[in-house]
C-alpha positions in Angstrom: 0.0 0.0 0.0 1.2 3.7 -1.3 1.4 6.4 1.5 -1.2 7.9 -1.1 -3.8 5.3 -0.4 -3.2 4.8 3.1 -3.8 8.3 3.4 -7.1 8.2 1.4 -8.3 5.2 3.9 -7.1 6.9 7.0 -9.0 10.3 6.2 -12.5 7.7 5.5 -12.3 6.5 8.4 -11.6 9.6 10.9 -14.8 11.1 9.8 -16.6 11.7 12.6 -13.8 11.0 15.0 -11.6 14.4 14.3 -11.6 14.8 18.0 -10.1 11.6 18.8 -5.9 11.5 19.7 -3.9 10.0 16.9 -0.4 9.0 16.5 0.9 12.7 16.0 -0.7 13.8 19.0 1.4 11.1 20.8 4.3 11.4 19.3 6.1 13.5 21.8 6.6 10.2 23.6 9.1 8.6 20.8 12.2 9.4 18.7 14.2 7.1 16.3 15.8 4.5 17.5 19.4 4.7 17.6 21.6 3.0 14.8 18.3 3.4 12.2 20.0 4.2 8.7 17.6 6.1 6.7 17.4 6.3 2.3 15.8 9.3 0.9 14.6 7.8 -2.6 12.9 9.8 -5.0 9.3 9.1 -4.0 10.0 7.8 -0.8 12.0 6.4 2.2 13.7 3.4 3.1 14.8 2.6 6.7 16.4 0.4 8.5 16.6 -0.8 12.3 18.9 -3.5 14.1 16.7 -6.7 12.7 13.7 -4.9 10.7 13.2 -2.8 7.6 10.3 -0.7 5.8 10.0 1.0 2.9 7.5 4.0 2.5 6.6 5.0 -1.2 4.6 8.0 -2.3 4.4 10.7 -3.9 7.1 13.3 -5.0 7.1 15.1 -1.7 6.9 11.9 0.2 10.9 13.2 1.2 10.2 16.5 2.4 7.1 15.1 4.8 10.0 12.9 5.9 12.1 15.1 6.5 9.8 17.4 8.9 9.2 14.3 10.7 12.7 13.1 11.5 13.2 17.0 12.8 10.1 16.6 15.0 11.3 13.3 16.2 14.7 14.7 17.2 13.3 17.7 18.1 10.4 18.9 20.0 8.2 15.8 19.5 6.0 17.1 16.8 4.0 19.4 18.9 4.5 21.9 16.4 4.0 19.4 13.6 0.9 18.5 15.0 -0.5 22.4 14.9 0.4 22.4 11.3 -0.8 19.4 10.4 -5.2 19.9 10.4 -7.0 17.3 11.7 -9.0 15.6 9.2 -6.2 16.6 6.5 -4.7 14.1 4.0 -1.1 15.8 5.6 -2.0 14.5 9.0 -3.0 10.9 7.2 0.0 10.6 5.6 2.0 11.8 8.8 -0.2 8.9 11.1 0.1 6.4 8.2 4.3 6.9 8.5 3.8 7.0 12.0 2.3 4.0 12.4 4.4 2.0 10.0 7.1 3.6 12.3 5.9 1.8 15.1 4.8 -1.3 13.4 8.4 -2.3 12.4 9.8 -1.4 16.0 12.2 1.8 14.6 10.6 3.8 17.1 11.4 4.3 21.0 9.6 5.8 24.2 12.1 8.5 25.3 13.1 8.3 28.6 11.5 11.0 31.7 12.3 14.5 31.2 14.7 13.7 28.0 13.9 15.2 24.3 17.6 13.7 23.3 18.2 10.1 22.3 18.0 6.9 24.6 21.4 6.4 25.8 21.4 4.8 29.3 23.3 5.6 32.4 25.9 2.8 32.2 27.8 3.8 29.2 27.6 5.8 25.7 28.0 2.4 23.9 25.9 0.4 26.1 23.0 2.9 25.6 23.3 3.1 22.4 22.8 -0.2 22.3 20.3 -0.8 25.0 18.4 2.3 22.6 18.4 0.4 19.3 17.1 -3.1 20.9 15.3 -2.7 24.3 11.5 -1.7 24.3 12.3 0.2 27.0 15.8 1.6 27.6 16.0 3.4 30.4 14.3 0.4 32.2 17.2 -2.2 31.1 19.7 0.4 31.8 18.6 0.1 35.3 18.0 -3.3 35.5 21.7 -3.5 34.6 23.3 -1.0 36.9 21.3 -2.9 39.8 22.5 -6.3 38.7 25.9 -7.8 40.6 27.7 -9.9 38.3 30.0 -12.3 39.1 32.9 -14.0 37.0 33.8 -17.7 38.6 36.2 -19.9 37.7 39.0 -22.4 39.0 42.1 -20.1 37.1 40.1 -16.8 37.4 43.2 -14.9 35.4 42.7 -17.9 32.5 41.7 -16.2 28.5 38.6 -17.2 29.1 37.8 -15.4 32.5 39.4 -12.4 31.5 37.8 -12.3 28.0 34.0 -12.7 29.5 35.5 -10.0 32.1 36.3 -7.9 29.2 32.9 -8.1 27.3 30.7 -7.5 30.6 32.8 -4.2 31.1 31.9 -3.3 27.3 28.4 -3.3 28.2 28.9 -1.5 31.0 28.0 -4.0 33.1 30.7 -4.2 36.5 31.9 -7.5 37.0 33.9 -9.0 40.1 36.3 -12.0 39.2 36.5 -14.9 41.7 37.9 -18.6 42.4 35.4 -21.4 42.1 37.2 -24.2 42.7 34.8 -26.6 42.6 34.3 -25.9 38.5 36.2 -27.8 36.0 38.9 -26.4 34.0 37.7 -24.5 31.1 34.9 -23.4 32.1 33.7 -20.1 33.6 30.4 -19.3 35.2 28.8 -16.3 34.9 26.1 -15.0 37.9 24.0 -11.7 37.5 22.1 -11.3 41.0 20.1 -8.4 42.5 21.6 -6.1 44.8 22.1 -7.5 48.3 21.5 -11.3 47.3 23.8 -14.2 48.5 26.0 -16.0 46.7 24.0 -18.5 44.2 27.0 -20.8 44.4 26.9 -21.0 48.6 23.4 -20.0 49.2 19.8 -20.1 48.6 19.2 -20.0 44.9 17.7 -16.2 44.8 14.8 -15.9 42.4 16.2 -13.4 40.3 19.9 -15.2 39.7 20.5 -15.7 36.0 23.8 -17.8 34.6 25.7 -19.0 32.2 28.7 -20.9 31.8 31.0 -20.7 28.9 33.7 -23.9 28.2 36.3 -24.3 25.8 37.5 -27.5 24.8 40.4 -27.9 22.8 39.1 -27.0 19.5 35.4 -26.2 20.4 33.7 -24.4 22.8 30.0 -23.6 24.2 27.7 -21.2 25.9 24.8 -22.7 27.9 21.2 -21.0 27.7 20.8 -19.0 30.6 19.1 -20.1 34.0 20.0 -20.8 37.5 23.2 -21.6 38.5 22.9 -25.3 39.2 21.1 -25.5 35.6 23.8 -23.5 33.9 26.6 -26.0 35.4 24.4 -28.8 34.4 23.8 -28.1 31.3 27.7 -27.6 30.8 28.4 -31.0 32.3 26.1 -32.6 29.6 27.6 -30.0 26.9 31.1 -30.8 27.9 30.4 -34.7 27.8 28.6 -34.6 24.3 31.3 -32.3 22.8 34.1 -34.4 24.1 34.4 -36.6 21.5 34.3 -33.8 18.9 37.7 -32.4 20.8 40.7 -31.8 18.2 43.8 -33.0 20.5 47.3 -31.6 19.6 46.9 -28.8 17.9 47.0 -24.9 18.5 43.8 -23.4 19.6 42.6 -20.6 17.6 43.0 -17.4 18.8 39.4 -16.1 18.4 37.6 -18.9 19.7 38.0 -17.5 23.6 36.9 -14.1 22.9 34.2 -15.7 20.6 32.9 -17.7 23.3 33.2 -15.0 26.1 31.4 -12.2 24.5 28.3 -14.5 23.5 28.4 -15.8 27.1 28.4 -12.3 27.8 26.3 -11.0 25.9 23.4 -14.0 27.1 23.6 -12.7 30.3 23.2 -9.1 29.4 20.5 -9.5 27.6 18.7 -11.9 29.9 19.0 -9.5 33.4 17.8 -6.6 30.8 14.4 -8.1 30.2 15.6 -8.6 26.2 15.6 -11.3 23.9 18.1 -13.9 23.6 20.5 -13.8 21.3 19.4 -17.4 19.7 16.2 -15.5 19.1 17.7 -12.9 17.0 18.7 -15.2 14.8 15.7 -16.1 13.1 17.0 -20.1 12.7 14.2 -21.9 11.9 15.9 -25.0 13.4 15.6 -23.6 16.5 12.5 -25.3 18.4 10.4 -22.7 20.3 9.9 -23.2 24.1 13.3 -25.7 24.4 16.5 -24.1 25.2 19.3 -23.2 22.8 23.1 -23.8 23.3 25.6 -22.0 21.6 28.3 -24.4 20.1 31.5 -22.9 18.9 34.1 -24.9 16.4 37.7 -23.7 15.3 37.7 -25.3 11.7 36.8 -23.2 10.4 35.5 -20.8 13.4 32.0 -20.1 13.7 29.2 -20.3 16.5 26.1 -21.9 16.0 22.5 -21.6 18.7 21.5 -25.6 18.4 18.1 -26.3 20.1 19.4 -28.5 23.7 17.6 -31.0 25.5 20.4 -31.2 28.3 19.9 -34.7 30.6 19.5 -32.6 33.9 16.3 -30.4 34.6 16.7 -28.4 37.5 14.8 -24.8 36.8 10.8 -24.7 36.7 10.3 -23.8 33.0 12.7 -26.7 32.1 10.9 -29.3 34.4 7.5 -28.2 32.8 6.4 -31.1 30.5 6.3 -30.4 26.8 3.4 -31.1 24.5 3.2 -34.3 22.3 4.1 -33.9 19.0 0.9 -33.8 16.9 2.3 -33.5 12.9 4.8 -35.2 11.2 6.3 -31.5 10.5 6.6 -31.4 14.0 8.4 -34.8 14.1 10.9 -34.2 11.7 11.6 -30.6 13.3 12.7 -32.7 16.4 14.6 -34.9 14.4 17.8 -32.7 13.8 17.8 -32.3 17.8 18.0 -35.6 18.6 20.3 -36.3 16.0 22.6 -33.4 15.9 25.9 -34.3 15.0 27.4 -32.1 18.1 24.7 -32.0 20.8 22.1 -34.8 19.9 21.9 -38.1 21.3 21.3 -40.6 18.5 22.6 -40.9 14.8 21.2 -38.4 11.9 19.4 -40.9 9.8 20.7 -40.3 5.9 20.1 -42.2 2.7 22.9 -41.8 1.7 23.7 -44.4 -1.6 20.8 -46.4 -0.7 17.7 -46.5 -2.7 14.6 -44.4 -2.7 12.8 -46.0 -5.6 10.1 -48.4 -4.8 10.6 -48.4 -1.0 12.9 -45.4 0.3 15.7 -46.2 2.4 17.8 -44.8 5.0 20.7 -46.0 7.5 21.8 -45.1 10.6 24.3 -46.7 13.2 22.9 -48.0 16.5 26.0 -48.7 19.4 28.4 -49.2 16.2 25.8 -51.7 14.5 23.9 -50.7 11.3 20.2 -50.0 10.9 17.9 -49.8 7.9 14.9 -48.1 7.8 12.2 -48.2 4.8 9.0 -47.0 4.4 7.2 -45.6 1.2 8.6 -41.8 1.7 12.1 -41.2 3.5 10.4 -38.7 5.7 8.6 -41.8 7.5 11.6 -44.2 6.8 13.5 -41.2 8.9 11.0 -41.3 11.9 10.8 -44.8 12.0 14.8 -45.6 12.2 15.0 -42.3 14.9 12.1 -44.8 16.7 13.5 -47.8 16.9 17.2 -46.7 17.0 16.2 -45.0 20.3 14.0 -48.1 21.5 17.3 -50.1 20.6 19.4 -48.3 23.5 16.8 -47.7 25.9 16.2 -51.7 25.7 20.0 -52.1 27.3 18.9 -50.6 30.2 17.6 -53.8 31.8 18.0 -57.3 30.9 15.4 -59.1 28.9 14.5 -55.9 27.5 16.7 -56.2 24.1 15.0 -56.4 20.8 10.9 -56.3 21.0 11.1 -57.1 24.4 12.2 -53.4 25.4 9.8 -50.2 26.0 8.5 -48.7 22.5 8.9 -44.9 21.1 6.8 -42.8 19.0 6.4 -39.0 18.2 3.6 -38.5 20.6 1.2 -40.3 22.2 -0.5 -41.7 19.5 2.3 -42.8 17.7 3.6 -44.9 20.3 0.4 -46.4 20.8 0.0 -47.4 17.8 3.5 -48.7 17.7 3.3 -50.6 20.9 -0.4 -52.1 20.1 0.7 -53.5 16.5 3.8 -55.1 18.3 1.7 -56.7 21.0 -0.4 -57.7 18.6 1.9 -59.5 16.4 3.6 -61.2 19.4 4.0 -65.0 19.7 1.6 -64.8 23.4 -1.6 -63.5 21.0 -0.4 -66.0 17.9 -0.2 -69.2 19.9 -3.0 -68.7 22.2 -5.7 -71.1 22.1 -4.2 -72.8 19.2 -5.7 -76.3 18.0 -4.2 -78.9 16.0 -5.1 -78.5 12.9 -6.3 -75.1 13.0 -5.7 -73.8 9.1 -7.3 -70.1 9.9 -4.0 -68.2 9.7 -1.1 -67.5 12.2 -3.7 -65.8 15.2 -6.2 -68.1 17.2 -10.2 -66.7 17.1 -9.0 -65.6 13.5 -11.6 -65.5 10.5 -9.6 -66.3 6.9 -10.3 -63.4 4.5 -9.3 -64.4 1.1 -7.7 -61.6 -0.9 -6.5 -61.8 -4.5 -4.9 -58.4 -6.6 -8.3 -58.1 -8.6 -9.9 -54.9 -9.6 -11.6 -53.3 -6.9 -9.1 -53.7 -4.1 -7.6 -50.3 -2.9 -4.9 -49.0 -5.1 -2.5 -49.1 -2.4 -2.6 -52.7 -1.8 -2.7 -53.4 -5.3 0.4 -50.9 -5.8 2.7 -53.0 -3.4 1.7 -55.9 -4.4 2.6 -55.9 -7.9 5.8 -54.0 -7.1 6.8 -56.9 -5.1 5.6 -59.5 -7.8 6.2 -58.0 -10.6 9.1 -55.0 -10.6 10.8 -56.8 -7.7 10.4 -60.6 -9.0 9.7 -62.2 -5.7 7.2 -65.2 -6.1 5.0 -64.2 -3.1 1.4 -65.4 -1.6 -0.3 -63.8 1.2 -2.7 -64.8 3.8 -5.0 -61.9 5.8 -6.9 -63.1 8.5 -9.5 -61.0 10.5 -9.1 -61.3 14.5 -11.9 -61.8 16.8 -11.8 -58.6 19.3 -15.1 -60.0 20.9 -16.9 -56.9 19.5 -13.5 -54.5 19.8 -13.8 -53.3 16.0 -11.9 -54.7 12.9 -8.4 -56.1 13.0 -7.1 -57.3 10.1 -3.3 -59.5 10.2 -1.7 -60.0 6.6 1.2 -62.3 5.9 3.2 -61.9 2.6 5.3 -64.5 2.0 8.3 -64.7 0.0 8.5 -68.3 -1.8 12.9 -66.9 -2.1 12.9 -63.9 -0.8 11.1 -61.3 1.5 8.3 -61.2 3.4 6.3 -58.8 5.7 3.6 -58.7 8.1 1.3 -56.0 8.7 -1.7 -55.3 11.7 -4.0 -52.7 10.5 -7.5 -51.6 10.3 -8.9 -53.2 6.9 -7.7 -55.9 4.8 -6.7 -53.5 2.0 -4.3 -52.0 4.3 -3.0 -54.8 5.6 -1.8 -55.8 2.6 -0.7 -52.8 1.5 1.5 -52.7 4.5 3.0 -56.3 4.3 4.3 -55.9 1.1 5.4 -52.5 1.8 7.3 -54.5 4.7 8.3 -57.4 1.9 9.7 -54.4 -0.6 12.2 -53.0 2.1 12.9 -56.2 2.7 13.8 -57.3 -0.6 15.6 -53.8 -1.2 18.0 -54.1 2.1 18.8 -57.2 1.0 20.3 -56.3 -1.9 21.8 -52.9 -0.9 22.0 -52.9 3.0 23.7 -56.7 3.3 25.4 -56.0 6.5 22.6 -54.3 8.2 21.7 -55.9 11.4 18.7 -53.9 12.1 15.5 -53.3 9.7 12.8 -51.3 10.4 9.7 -52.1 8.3 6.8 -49.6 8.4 3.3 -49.8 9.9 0.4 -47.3 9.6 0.5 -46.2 13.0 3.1 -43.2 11.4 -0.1 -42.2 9.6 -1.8 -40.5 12.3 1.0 -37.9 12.3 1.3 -37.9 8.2 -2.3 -37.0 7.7 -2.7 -33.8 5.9 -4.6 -31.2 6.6 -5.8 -31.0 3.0 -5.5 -33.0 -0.3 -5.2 -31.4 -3.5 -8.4 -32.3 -5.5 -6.9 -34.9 -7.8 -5.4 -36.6 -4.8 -7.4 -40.2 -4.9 -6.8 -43.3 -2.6 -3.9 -43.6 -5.2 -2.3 -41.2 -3.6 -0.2 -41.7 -0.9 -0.8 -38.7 1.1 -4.5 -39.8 0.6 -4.1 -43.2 1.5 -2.3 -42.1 4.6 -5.3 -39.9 5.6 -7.8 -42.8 5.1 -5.2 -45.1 7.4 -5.6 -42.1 10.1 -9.2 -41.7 10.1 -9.7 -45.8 11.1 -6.3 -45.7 13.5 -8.8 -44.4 16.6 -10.6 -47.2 16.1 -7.8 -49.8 15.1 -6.7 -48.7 19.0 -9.2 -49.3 20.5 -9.9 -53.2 18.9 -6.2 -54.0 19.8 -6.6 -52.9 23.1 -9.5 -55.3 23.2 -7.0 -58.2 21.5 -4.6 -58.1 23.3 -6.4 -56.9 26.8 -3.3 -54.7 27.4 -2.8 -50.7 27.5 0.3 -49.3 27.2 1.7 -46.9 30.4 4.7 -44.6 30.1 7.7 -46.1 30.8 10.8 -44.5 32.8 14.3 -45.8 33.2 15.0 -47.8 36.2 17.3 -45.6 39.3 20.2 -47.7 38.1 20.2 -47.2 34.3 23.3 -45.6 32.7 23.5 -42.0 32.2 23.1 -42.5 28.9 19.9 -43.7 28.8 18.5 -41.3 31.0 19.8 -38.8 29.1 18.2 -40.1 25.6 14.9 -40.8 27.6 15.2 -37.0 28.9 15.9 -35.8 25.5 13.0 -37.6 24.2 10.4 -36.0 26.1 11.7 -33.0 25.9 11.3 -33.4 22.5 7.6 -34.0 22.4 8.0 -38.1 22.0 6.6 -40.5 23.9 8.3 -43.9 25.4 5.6 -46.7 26.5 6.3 -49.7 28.5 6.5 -52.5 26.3 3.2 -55.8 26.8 4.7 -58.1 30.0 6.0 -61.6 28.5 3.9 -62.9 31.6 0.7 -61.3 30.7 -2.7 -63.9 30.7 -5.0 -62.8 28.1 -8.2 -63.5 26.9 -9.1 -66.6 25.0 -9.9 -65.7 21.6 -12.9 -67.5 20.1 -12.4 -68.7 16.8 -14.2 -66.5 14.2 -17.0 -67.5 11.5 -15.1 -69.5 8.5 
């Protein structure tokens, strides 16, 4: 919009309302915000603030109504502006319009009591400045800064690294007292801001308004906590320090930068946090950032950067970190948490990649589980990417007690449902729910109280199932049969159990809510089966897909040529019946899943993935008790 139209639209709609305050009447209270660069252009102006930028176009005298507004704004806050300007006039439209857009892009800032000059605080020309182009309200941070006692603790207080973080508090005028804190390892220095008069945090009742960070350096990388208390800060650079370790570059020269990198982002976290602003990771606009979870700032030498990472540490100490997090309810939001729990730096499992391996009929990915190799497939990489994150994780929580290894151990899914689903499919399938009941001679399928559905690739089946079927048959080659059996649920709903088998190669199973399905999803299974094979020899896990995944893939929308051909649209079918498909298996099996939490004893390293989990918005579930009794199953009508 032109400043001509707005103009035309403002001066509509104060008809009638002349009397009524506007933005020039008010704008005694603001001036420009230090460190805004302004561009006269022809008709119009371009400006430009610390992370925001407008441009006004208009007319030929756009400029000169510019220019009596910056004067006002540095001068006597438009009061005479405002007498020239009539109310009612397209002048004093245009003037609000600019005014508004002004304030809209956050170039504009209250000036402080009694002042018609810029913002600069009381702690510094610099720091004001500063505190004037970023803080809503200067004087206020100013304040809070000057009240604030910082301290600088460390076990070689004259080390680089104190000195440096020493250094960049004094910059922004911020008074800093060094001290010994023996009790901290080498390379790393805490830094405390507390109120005026409070105890030491480190000896002392944590006071409510402490904030902290510490800042480490390793040889060859460094880090920066997220602020908080001063038992969270130093755990969260325990877990930093231990994840980072093995990314440590022994034997060579450190780079001179990296200190004073370190240091003045440590520095300027803790500024920013006892001045009410935003963090620094939030200036950064990093879409890989996950909003409400913590960032970390990671620092490397080769070549020397620093990086905010999203950080679910393994110790929770503050409130807002304690909080539980909601369930992840997309697959967007799943594959956001991904890269967190599988950064290469910070994370605590493997980044799933495809690498060579093949995306075309199945895709595939691989991973590395406690040095072994794992395959996932699935019919996009985006699911075969959740899945092997799923298991993979399942995989090393299973270590934490005996017995628990393979399906044994407790199950993970992005959210509730997922896991459900995950956990219900597996209990489904297990040997206690095939061989129960069983008679001799029994020729119904692999399930007791199951009905056999006959099923033949003839037109009229669901495209899906047909799909699969003939990839495995006919572009893969593998003589196949299958046999799908419906499972009494004593009124639960429809469960449907397929079983492709491979005559030379393959095979797959599959638990879902029709028989279509089903299929669909054992030789999906049979496919990736085939395809790691081949490609994947040496793989000693393989993760074969399931619809439970398809609660979280269900779009929103499909695009009006999307038919049950479609995968997106198949996956939205799967979802609508996975409520129900729950609720039968819950029946079957006559077991509910229950979160699961590692036992007092497990390794730290479990804890920590578990932590980092739910953090993350996934769920872990108990896995079905080997010694569960269930329900006799009744055989179904033949």
């Amino acid at each position: 919009m032109t400043i001509d139209q707005a103009a035309q639209t403002t001066v509509a709609s104060q008809e009638g309302e002349r009397a009524t305050p506007d933005a020039l009447d008010s704008l005694g209270r603001w001036t420009l915000r230090p460190g805004v660069s302004v561009t006269v252009l022809p008709h119009g102006v371009h400006l430009r603030g610390w992370i925001t930028s407008v441009t006004l176009e208009g007319g030929a005298g756009l400029p000169v109504l510019w220019g009596r507004l910056a004067e006002a704004l540095a001068g006597d806050g438009g009061a005479e502006l405002a007498r020239a300007a009539v109310a009612g006039s397209s002048l004093r439209a245009a003037l609000v319009t600019v005014i508004g857009q002004l304030l809209d892009h956050d170039l504009l800032v209250e000036r402080p009591a009694g002042e018609k000059g810029d913002a600069a605080g009381e702690n510094g020309d610099a720091a004001g400045q500063w505190l004037g182009a970023v803080a809503d309200r200067p004087a206020e941070a100013a304040a809070a800064l000057i009240r604030s006692r910082v301290r600088v603790l460390a076990a070689r207080p004259d080390g680089p690294l104190a000195r440096a973080a020493a250094r960049a508090l004094d910059r922004a005028g911020v008074r800093a007292a060094t001290g010994e804190a023996a009790d901290l390892p080498d390379g790393q220095v805490l830094l405390v801001a507390a109120g005026p008069g409070a105890p030491s945090p480190l000896t002392a009742e944590q006071d409510a308004q402490e904030r902290a960070v510490v800042v480490g350096l390793r040889p060859g990388v460094g880090f920066v906590t997220p602020v908080g208390s001063a038992r969270q800060a130093r755990a969260d650079a325990d877990g930093l320090a231990d994840r980072l370790r093995r990314r440590e570059a022994l034997g060579e020269a450190e780079h001179p930068g990296l200190p004073a990198l370190l240091a003045s982002s440590a520095a300027q976290r803790l500024v920013c946090a006892v001045a009410g602003l935003r963090d620094p990771s939030a200036e950064a606009g990093d879409a890989r950032l996950i909003p409400g979870l913590p960032a970390a700032l990671v620092a490397e030498r080769e070549p020397l950067r620093g990086e905010y990472r999203t950080w679910a540490g393994p110790v929770l100490v503050d409130a807002d970190r304690v909080r539980p997090r909601a369930d992840v309810r997309t697959l967007a939001e799943a594959l956001a948490r991904i890269p967190v729990l599988t950064d290469r730096l910070a994370g605590v499992l493997d980044e799933p990649d495809p690498g060579a391996l093949p995306q075309l009929p199945a895709a595939l990915v691989r991973s590395s589980v406690a040095g072994e190799v794992l395959v996932s497939g699935s019919a996009r990489a985006d699911l075969a990417r959740l899945e092997a994150v799923c298991r993979a994780a399942e995989l090393l929580l299973g270590k934490s007690e005996p017995g628990l290894e393979g399906d044994g151990g407790p199950v993970v899914g992005a959210g509730a449902v997922h896991a459900r689903g995950r956990a219900l499919r597996r209990a489904a399938a297990g040997p206690a729910v095939r061989q129960q009941g069983t008679r001799s001679g029994d020729t119904a399928g692999p399930f007791s109280g199951a009905a056999s559905v006959p099923w033949s690739p003839e037109p009229g089946r669901h495209p899906q199932a047909l799909h699969w079927w003939s990839v495995l048959v006919r572009r893969l080659g593998v003589d196949a049969d299958v046999a799908v059996s419906r499972l009494d649920t004593g009124g639960g709903g429809a469960v449907f159990h397929a079983e492709v088998r491979g005559r030379t190669a393959g095979g797959g199973t599959a638990v879902e809510a029709s028989a279509d399905d089903a299929v669909a999803f054992a030789a999906l299974s049979a496919v990736v089966r085939v395809q790691a094979a081949a490609d994947a020899p040496h793989a000693r896990h393989l993760v074969t897909p399931s619809g439970a995944s398809t609660s979280l893939a269900r779009p929103e929308a499909t695009a009006p040529w999307e038919d049950a051909g479609w995968t997106t649209a198949w996956l939205a079918e799967s979802a609508a019946r996975e409520s129900g498909l729950q609720e039968a298996l819950t029946a079957l099996t006559g077991w509910s899943p229950q979160p699961w939490e590692p036992p007092a004893d497990a390794h730290a390293d479990v804890r920590a993935l578990w932590s980092a989990l739910r953090q993350c918005g996934f769920s872990v579930l108990s896995a079905r008790p080997r010694h569960r009794t269930h329900p006799t199953l009744t055989e179904g009508s033949r």
